[in-house]
N, C-alpha and C positions, 0 to 999 in steps of 0.2 A: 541174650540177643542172637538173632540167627543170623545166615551167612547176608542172605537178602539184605536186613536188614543193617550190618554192618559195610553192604557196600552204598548205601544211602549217601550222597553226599555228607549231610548234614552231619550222619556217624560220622565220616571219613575224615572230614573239617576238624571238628573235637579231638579226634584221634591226634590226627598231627599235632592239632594245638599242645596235647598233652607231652607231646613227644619232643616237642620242638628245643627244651633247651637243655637235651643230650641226645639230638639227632645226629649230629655232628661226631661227635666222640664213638659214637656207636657204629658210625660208617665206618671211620676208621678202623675200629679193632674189631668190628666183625667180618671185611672183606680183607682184613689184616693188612691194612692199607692201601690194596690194588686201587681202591676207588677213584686215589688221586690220577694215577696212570690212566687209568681210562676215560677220565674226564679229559687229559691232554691230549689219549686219541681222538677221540669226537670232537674236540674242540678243530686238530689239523681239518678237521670235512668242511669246515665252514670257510667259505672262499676270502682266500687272504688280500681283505681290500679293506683298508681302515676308514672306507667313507661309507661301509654297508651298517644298516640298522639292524639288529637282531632282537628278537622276540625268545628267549629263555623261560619257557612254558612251564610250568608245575618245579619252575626256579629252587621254592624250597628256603631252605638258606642260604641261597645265594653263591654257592661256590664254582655251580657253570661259571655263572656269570664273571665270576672272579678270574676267571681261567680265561676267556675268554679278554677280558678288559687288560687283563696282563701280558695275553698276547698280541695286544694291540690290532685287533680284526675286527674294531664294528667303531664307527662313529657315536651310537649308541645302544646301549643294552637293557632291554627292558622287564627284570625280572618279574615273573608274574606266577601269582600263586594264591588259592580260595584262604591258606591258612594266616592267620594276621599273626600269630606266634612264629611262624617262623618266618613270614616277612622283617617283622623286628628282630631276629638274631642277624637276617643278612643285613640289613640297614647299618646293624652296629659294623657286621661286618667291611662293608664299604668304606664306611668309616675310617674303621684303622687299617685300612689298604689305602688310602684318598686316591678312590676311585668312584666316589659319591657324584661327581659331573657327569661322568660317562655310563655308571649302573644305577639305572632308576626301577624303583619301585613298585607295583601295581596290584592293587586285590581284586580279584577276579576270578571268574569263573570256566574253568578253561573252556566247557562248550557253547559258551556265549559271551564270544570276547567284545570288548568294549571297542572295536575299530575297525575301521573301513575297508573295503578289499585292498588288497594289493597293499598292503600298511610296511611291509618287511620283506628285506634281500632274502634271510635267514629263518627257521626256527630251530630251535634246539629241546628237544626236552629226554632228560637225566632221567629217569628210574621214575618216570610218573605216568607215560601212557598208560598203564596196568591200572593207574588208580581210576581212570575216566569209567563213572556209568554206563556210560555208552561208547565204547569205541570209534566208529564208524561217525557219529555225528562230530565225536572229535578230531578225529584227522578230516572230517568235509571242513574243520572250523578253520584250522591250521594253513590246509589248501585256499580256502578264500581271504585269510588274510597276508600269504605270501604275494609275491611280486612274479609277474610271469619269468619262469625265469628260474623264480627263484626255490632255495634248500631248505629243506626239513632233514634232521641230523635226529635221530632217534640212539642214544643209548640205553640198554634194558638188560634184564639181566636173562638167561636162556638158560638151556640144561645142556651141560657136555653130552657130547655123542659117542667118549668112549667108554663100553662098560665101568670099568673098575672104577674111573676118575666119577661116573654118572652115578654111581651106587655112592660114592664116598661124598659126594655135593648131598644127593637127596637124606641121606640122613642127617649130615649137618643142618640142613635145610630146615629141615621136621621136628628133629631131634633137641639140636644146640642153641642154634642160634636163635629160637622164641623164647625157650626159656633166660638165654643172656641177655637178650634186647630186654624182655620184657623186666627181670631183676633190675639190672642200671638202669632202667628209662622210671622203673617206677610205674607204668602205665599197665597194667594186665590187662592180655589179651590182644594189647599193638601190634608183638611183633610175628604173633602167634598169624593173626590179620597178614601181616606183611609176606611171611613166609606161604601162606596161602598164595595169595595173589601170583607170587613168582613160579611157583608148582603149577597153577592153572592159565599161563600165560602162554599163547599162541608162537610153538616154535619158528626158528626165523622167517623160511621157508614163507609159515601161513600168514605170519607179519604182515611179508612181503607182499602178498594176495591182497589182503586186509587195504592196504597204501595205495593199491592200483586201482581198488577200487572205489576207494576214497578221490580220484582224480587224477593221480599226481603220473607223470608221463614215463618218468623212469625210476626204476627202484632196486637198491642191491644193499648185502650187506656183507660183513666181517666178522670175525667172534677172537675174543681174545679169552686168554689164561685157559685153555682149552676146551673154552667153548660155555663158559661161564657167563659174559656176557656177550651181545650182540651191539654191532652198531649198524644202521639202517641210515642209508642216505638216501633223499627221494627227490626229485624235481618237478615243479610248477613249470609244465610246459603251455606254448603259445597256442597248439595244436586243438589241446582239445580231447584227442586221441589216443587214451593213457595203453601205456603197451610197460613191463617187467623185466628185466631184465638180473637175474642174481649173480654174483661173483664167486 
């Protein structure tokens, strides 16, 4: 299968499906559990008002969401993801959290969302921009269905920027972590897919570019464990007149 071809939706969908029930376990032990920590950073970006609606984009299994509902910041959460395998691990999930009221469910296609402009305070999406076809029609989707006003919280993962730590990620990167994913997932070729995706992803910086030009009025971001991943917060302004802003 070539690269084109495995960025096809349809591949991408299967992929996850296959992945989906030791996606989770693999988070964990291959970011050596920073993942939780940085989901609790991204989660603080989302404005703490527990009557806002949040859109958890490329949701996954459902553990934003879970982050989110336990910090009590949204009226409702609405996880949304192409893959139905791993919708069903977060479902169970909600479940034995009973937080099933407040995090719902949805299959979907993140560049053709099923909902009206202005539908959400919020959006949040975890380590899934990279996976969108097309970038650019994805964040114009994200922008039209925020609320004037309203946030897009982007966590992703980036390459340090200082040599030694930058050489020691990119071989884990290439090296480790496809061959581990792919042994415990069972799936050859996933994670091999996945560690791609994060080597050819637009450092913060071009992100940033990327978000302004998609619409959104102000855009900056953060990088944690030295610069491993990025958090990107952006604004749905009134104006019209999208202007960047980086931190």
């Amino acid at each position: 299968m070539t690269d084109s071809e495995k960025r096809h939706p349809i591949a991408v969908r299967r992929m996850f499906d296959r992945i989906a029930r030791r996606y989770d376990l693999l988070n964990h032990l291959l970011s050596a559990n920073f993942d939780r920590g940085w989901r609790r950073a991204a989660a603080t970006e989302v404005p703490s008002d527990p009557g806002v609606s949040i859109l958890d984009l490329c949701g996954g299994t459902g553990d934003m969401s879970v982050v989110l509902a336990r910090a009590g910041r949204a009226r409702t959460v609405v996880c949304c993801d192409f893959s139905h395998a791993m919708l069903a691990v977060a479902g169970a999930k909600f479940k034995r959290e009973r937080i099933e009221a407040t995090c719902l469910l949805l299959e979907a296609d993140g560049l053709r969302l099923p909902f009206a402009e202005a539908s959400f305070d919020a959006v949040t999406v975890a380590f899934g921009l990279r996976n969108f076809a097309d970038l650019g029609a994805g964040l114009r989707e994200i922008h039209r269905v925020l609320s004037c006003g309203g946030r897009l919280i982007v966590l992703e993962f980036s390459t340090p920027s200082v040599p030694l730590l930058g050489g020691c990620y990119r071989f884990y990167l290439n090296r480790i972590l496809p061959r581990l994913g792919d042994g415990i997932s069972g799936a050859s070729g996933s994670y091999h897919y996945l560690a791609r995706t994060i080597s050819g992803f637009p450092e913060p910086a071009i992100l940033a570019g990327r978000i302004r030009e998609a619409g959104f009025a102000a855009c900056g971001w953060s990088t944690r464990t030295g610069g491993v991943v990025a958090i990107h917060t952006a604004l749905k302004g009134e104006c019209g007149r999208p202007g960047c802003v980086s931190e």
